[in-house]
C-alpha positions, 0 to 999 in steps of 0.5 A, a space after each residue: 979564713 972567709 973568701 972575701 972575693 966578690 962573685 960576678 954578679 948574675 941575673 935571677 935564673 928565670 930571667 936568665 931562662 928566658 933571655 937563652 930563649 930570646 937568643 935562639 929564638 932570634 937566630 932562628 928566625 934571623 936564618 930564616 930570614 923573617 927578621 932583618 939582620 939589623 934588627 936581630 943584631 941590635 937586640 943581640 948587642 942589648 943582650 950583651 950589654 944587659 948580660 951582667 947585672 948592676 952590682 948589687 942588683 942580685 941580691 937586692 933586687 925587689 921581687 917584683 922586679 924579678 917577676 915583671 923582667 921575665 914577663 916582659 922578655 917572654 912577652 917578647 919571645 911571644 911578639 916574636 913566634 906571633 910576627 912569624 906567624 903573620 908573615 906566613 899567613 895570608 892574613 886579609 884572606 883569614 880575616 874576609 872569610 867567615 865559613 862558621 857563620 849562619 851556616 845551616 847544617 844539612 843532613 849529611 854534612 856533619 858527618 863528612 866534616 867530622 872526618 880526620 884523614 890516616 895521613 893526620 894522625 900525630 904519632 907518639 913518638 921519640 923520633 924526631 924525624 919520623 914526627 917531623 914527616 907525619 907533619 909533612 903528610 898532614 899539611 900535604 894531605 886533604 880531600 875536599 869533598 871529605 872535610 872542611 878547612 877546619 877540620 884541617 886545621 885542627 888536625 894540624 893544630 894537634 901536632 903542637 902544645 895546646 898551650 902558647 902560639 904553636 898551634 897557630 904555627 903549625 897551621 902556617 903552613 896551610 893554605 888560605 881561606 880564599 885558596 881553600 874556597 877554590 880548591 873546594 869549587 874544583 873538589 881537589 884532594 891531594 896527597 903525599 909521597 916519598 917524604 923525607 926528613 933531613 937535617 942541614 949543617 945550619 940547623 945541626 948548629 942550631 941544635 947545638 947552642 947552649 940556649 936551644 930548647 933541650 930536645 930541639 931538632 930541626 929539619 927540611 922536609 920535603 915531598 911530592 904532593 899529588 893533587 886532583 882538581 876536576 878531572 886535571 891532576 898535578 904533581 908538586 915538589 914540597 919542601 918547607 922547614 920543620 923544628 921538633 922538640 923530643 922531651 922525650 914524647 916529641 912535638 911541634 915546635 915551628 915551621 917555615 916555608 923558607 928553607 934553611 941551607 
């Protein structure tokens, strides 16, 4: 006997794919407090309407329609992590300060800009937690009168996939152009100790919903940053938050100067 019983009509695997990462990135950046809980909630409404397709549509959807949904959600994901980063940076000093340009190369100078601090080192690893704090020695870490701002930058960058916009995130956490140009004229160096990795009950709850990338894990790192300006030294206490994904070698995932609860 044929089973006659219509199934629930669903969405292409890949657009299915893709929603999962809008919902968690949505959540994310709502518990971070970067998108408005109104907006997230609309989008998250849109999401449940949209969940089950029109019937038929599963079958005989065009295929351009099953490549162009996935597209358009994952420009969204895209628009997303990218609005994160611009909340984080400091973006009219990024754009006022062109230190690459016409600048004449004395005999020396490449080679101090050239150097990589011990402290920048990524590990390769499949400890999440021990990644998430060789992050936060790197982004706590400098000397001035050893590197440029952008051999910092790129030594950042490395933590993360070279593909998509995490590079750009994981540089966030730096500072400006315009902070780093003082920081240069007082020749100030710093670095970083007693650094931890802690996990919270927000995001142990984050790392555990269906739609979370597989290997995700989130913590709060913090630290106590020492830094040199002249002859005048200061302590600071850092924390910022950190997400990882292990798959199994981990890398970075986002980072965020608020910290989740």
């Amino acid at each position: 006997m044929t089973h006659n019983q219509a199934d629930v009509p669903r969405h292409h695997w890949l657009i299915r794919y893709y929603r999962a990462q809008l919902k968690f990135e949505l959540h994310v950046l709502t518990a971070l407090r970067i998108i408005p809980p109104p907006i997230a909630a609309a989008v998250f409404a849109w999401l449940r309407r949209t969940e089950v397709p029109k019937k038929g549509t599963t079958v005989n959807q065009p295929i351009r329609s099953k490549i162009v949904i996935p597209i358009v959600i994952l420009l969204g994901i895209t628009a997303l992590i990218l609005a994160l980063v611009a909340r984080w940076q400091n973006s009219p000093d990024q754009h006022t300060s062109t230190p690459n340009a016409d600048v004449t190369v004395l005999p020396g100078q490449a080679e101090s800009t050239a150097v990589r601090l011990d402290a920048w080192t990524r590990p390769t690893t499949t400890d999440p937690q021990e990644f998430a704090i060789s992050y936060a020695r790197a982004i706590w870490t400098y000397d001035t009168s050893r590197h440029s701002f952008t051999d910092w930058q790129d030594a950042v960058s490395v933590f993360a996939d070279p593909t998509g916009a995490a590079p750009q995130v994981a540089k966030s956490l730096l500072p400006s152009w315009s902070e780093w140009d003082q920081l240069e004229l007082r020749k100030a160096h710093a670095t970083a100790s007693d650094v931890t990795a802690e996990t919270t009950p927000q995001l142990e709850k984050l790392q555990h919903v269906d739609y979370a990338p597989k290997g995700w894990h989130g913590f709060v790192i913090r630290g106590t940053q020492t830094t040199v300006l002249d002859t005048e030294t200061t302590v600071f206490r850092r924390q910022a938050t950190v997400g990882v994904v292990c798959a199994p070698v981990c890398k970075f995932w986002s980072a965020s100067a608020l910290v989740l609860p």
